[in-house]
C-alpha positions as CSV (number, residue, x, y, z in Angstrom):
1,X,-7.0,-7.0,-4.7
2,X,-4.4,-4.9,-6.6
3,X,-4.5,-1.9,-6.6
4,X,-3.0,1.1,-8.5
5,X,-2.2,4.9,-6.9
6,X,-3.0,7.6,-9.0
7,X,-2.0,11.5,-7.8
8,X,0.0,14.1,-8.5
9,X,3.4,14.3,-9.5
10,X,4.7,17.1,-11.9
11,X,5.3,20.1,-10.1
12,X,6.1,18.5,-6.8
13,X,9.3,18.5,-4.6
14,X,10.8,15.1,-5.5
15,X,8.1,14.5,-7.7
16,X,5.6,13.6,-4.7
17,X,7.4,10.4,-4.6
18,X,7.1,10.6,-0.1
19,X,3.3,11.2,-0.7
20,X,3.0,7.8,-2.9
21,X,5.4,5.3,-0.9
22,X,3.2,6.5,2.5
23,X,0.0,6.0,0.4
24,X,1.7,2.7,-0.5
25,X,2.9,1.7,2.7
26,X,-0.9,2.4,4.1
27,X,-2.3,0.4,1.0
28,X,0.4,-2.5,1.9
29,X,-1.1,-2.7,5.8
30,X,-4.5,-3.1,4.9
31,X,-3.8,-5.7,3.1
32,X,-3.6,-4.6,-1.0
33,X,-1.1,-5.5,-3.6
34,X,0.2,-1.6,-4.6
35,X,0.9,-1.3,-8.2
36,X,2.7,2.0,-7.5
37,X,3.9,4.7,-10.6
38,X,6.9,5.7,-8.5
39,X,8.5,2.5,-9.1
40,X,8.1,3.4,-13.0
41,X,11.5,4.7,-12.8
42,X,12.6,0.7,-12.4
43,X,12.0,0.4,-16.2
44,X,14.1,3.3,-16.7
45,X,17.4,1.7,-18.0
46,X,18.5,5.1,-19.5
47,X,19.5,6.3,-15.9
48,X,18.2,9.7,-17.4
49,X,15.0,11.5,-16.5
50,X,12.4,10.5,-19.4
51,X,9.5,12.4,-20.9
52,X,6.0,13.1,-19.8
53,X,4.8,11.0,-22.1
54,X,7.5,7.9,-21.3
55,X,6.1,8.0,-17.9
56,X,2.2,8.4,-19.3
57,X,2.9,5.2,-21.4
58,X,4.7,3.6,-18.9
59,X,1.9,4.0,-16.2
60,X,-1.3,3.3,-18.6
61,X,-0.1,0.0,-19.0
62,X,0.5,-0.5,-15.6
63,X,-3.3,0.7,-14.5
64,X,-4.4,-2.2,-16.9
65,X,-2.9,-5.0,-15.0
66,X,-4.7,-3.0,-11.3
67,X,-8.3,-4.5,-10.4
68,X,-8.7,-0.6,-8.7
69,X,-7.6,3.1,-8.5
70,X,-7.0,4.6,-4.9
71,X,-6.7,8.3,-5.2
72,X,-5.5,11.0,-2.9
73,X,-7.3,14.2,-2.0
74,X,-6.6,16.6,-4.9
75,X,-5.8,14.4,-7.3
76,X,-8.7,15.8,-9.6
77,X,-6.1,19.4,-10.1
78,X,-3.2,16.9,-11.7
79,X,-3.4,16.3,-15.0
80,X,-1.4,12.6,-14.7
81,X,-4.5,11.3,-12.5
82,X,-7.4,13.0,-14.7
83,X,-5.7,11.1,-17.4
84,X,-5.5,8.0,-15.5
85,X,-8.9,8.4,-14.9
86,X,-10.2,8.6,-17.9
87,X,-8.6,5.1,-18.9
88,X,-9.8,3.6,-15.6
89,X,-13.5,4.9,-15.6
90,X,-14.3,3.3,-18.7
91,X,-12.6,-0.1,-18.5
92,X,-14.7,-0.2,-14.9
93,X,-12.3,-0.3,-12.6
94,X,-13.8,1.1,-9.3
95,X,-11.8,4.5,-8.0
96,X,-11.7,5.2,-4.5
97,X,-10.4,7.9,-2.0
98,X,-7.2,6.5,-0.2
99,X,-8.9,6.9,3.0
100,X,-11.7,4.9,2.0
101,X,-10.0,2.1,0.7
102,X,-7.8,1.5,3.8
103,X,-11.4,1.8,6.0
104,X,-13.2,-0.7,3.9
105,X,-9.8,-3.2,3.9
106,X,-10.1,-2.6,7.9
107,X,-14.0,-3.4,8.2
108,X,-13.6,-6.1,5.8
109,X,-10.4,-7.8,8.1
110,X,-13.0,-6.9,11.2
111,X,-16.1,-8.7,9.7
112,X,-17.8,-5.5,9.6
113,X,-18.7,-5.6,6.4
């Protein structure tokens, strides 16, 4: 499955980027493909910081082309990921704590489930 990360970003140091590539790199070892918005800035051929709502754009389209949303805990107080969700929810696309995605990947690999 691919799978997008939603969380936080404005208002972090570095833009939370370390929180997203170690959410990515957990998503990776279970066994997801990440669609992560840190690697928005790829499509940045300005070299310059872009707007709010450059990145916004940029990442709605991105959450189309995901088959699910793994979120991190507090991802409800940024207002990137409420508006992610609100694209997600009602196209169906299932939204899941990190934590619980990377447990169900490991029972699923373990024939648990």
């Amino acid at each position: 499955m691919t799978i997008y990360t939603a969380g936080p970003m404005s208002g972090y140091p570095d833009f939370n980027y370390p929180a997203f590539r170690a959410a990515e790199q957990q998503l990776r070892v279970a066994g997801y493909a990440v669609l992560c918005p840190v690697d928005s800035e790829e499509h940045n051929d300005t070299g310059q910081p872009q707007t709010w709502g450059w990145y916004m754009r940029h990442l709605l389209r991105i959450i189309l082309d995901a088959g699910g949303i793994a979120v991190p805990p507090g991802w409800e107080s940024s207002r990137e990921a409420q508006l992610e969700m609100r694209v997600a929810t009602p196209l169906g696309l299932p939204v899941h704590p990190l934590e619980e995605c990377t447990a169900l990947a490991a029972a699923v690999s373990h024939g648990t489930v």
